[in-house]
N, C-alpha and C positions, 0 to 999 in steps of 0.2 A: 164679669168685672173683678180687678182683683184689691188684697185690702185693701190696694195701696189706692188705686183710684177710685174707689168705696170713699175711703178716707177724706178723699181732696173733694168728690162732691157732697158729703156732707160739711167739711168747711165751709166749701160756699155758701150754701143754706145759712149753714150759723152767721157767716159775716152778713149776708142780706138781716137776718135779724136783729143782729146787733148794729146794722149801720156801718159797719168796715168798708173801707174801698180797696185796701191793699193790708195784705200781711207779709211782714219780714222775717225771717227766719237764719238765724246761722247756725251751723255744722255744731247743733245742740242735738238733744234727747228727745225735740222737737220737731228735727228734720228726719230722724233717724222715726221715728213716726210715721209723720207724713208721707214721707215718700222713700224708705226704706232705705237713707242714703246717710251715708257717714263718711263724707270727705274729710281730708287731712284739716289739722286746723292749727293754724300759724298766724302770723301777723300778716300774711294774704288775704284780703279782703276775700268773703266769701259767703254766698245768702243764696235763699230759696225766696222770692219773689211771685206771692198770688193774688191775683185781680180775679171780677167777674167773668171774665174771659179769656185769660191766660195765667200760666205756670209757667216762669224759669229759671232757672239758677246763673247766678253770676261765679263764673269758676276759674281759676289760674291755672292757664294751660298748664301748666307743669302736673297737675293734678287730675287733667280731663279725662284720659286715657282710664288710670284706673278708675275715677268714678263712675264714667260709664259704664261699666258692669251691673251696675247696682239700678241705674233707672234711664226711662226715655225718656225725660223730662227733657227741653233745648236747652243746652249753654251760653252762657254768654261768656265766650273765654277772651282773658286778658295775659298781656305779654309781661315779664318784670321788667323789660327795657319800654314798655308803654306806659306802664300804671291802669289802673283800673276803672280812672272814672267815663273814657267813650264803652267803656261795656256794659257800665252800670245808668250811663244814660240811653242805650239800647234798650237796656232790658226795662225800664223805667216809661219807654215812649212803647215799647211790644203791650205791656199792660195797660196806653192808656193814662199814665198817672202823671197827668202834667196839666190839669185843671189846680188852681189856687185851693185851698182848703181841703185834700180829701186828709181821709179819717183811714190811717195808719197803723197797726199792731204791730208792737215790734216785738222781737223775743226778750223776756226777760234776760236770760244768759245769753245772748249776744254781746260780744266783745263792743263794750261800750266805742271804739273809735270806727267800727264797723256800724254801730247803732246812726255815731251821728253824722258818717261819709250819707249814709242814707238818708240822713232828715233833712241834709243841707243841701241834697241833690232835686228835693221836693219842693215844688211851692208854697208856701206857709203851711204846712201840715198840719193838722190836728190829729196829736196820737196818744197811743194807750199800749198796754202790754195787751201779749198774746192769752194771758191768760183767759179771758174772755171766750175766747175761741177756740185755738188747738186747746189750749189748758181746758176748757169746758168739755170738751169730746174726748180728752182723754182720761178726764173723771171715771168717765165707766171706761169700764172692760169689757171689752168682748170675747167670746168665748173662747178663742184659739189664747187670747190672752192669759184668761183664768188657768185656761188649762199648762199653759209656758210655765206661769209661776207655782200650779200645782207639783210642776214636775220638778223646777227648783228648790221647792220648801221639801219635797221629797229623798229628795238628796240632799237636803242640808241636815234631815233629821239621820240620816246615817251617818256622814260623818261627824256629826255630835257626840251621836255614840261610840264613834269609832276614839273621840276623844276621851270620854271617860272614861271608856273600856283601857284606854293606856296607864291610866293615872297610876304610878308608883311615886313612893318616898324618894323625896329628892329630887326629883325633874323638875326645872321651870315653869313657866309660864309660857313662853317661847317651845318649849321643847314640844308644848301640848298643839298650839299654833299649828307646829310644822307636821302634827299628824294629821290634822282636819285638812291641811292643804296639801298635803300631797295623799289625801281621800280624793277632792274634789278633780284634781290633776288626772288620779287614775280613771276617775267616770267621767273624763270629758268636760268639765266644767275650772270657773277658774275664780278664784278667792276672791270676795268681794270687799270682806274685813274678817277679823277676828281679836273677838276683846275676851281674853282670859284673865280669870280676876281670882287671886289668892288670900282667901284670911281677909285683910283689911282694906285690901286691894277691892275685894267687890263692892266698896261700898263709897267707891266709885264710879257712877253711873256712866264714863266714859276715860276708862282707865287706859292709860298706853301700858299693853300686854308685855313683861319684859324679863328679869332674871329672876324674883323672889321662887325660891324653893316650896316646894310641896312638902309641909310636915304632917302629921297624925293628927288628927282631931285639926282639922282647917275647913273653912267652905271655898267651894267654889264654886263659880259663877263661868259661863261660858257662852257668850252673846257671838253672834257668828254667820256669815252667808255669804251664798258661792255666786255666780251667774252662768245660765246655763242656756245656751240657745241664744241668750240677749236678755232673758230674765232673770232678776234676781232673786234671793231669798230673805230671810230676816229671822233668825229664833233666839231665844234665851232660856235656857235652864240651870238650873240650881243642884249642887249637890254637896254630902258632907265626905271627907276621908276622914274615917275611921266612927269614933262614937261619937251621934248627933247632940251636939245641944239642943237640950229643949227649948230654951227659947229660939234660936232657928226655927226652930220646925214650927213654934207656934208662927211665927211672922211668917212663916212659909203657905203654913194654913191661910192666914187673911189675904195675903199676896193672889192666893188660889182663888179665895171667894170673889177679891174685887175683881181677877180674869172675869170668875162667871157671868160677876154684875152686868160688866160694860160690854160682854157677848150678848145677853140678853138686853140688851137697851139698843146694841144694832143693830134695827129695823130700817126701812124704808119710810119715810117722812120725819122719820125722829133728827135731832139735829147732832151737831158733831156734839158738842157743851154737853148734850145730855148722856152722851156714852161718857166724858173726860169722868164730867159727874158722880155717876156710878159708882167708877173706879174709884173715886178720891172719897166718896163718900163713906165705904166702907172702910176704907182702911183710918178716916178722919175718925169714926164712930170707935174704931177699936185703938184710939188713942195714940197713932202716929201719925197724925195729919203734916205734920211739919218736916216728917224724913220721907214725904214720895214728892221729889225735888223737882221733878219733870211733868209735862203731858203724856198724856196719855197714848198718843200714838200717832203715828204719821205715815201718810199716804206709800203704794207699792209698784211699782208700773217698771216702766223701760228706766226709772231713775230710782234709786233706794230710798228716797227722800223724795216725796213731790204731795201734792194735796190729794185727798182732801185731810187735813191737820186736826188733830182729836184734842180740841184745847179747851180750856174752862171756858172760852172767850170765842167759841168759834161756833159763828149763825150756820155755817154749811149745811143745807138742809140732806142729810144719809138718801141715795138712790141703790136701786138694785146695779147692782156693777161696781158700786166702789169696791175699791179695795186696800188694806191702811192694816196697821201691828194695831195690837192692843198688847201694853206690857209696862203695868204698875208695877211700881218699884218702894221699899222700906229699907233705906240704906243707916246703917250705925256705925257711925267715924270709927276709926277706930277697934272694931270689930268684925263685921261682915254687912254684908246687902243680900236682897234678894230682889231680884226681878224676875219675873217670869211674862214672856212673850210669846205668842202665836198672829198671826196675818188671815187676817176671817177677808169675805169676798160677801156683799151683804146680797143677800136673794129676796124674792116676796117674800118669801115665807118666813125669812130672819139672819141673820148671819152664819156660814159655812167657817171650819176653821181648815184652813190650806196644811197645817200640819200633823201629822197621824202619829208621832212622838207625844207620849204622857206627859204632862207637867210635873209629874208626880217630883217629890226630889231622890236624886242619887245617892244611895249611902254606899 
């Protein structure tokens, strides 16, 4: 069996439990999942369509040919001089789904006019996002997973270094950018972001990286990840040019301690709240509760951003397979930030951290 149809029999299992009759799916992070498939995406109607007993995609011939490489799944292809809706009521009566009331998941990122050619193709539907489902299975990770993003956060930790290792008097911000991506260029992988933060620039938690020069006695900050295979990365580190301020370094130290907090709170039954917790509690305790402006951490998969979400606020109960940043932050206007980030993958036994780069800071 391969993942991909691994994958789709376990959906069905989860939709039987959850009471699903049909999931919808478009040319998201979703489908790309599922069933290993990444069609073009335009204002061409286009979905991945699963019942108890069938799987197919609705596709624009224009596009069939190449997707076909990618999966056996049936088409339902449609002409642009036809329009899409006799394909999508094919593929609609192939599953089945033309009883009054079934129970619907539709993808959240679904191009909403794509969302409601399908709801309005359905009998009074009752529906819900995907989250429930594909979202709930691809909580965890599996191994070939772990090991994708092992090998991303791998290389994201060299070119990091391959960054500071550049840092001379007078280069931008920009200038630093374009070392780490044409690192990542060289081994095969390909930029996913990079926030380079100077001086008083780090102390903003999501700075657009741009001209300010590198001077003598500055921090920096270097938040940064490639994607490599289809996986991505996620890191932050910190460091000083020239002679460190102490207080740096001390906010560097508590920034350090809340990492450890909220690695040691990531267990398996513990909930997301109680890692955010940790984090915020230490750095609350050493008297900057009011400059870690953000949560704690967010979810790592086929998307750089997906759950499970590390928030004051969030019931998600922690299982072995997630995987999510941990990277408290102590930003001062005006001066500098520090954040420091790693992407732990949580096991029985407690959380792994994907990155083999020190936290330590740069001088």
């Amino acid at each position: 069996m391969t993942v991909h149809s691994d994958r789709l029999t376990r959906l069905r299992a989860r939709m039987a439990e959850t009471g699903t009759d049909l999931v919808a799916l478009g040319p998201t992070s979703h489908m790309r999942w599922l069933a290993g498939l990444d069609p073009h995406g335009d204002e061409r109607p286009v979905m991945l369509v699963v019942s108890a007993g069938y799987a197919g995609v609705l596709m624009p011939s224009l596009n069939a040919a190449s997707a076909r490489q990618a999966t056996d799944l049936p088409f339902h292809t449609w002409e642009d001089a036809t329009g899409s809706d006799a394909a999508l009521s094919d593929l609609l009566a192939a599953c089945h789904a033309t009883t009054p009331g079934l129970h619907v998941a539709v993808d959240e990122a679904m191009r909403a006019d794509f969302a409601l050619r399908l709801l309005d193709a359905l009998p009074s539907p009752r529906r819900s996002f995907a989250a429930d489902t594909v979202g709930a299975l691809r909580l965890r990770k599996d191994a070939s997973e772990i090991a994708a993003l092992g090998a991303s956060a791998h290389l994201n930790d060299a070119a990091a270094t391959a960054g500071f290792d550049a840092l001379e008097e007078g280069m931008t911000e920009l200038d630093v950018q374009a070392v780490i991506h044409a690192y990542y260029k060289a081994h095969g992988a390909s930029p996913e972001f990079t926030i380079i933060g100077f001086g008083a620039n780090g102390a903003f938690p999501h700075h657009h990286t741009g001209t300010t020069k590198l001077a003598r006695d500055m921090a920096v900050l270097i938040d940064t990840g490639c994607r490599l295979d289809g996986y991505p990365s996620d890191m932050t580190r910190c460091g000083w040019f020239g002679t460190p301020d102490p207080e740096f370094l001390h906010i560097a130290g508590i920034v350090e301690q809340a990492v450890q907090a909220a690695v040691e709170a990531a267990r398996p039954g513990a909930r997301a709240r109680e890692v955010d917790g940790a984090a915020r509690g230490v750095i609350a305790a050493a008297g900057y509760g009011d400059r870690f402006l953000h949560r704690t951490g967010h979810g790592l998969g086929i998307d750089i951003h997906e759950p499970p979400y590390i928030t004051a606020t969030s019931e998600t109960v922690l299982q072995s397979g997630h995987v999510f940043s941990i990277e408290p932050g102590i930003y001062l206007e005006g001066r500098f930030g520090v954040r420091l980030e790693d992407i732990v993958v949580v096991r029985d036994t407690g959380a792994g951290i994907l990155s083999a780069l020190p936290r330590a800071v740069r001088i």
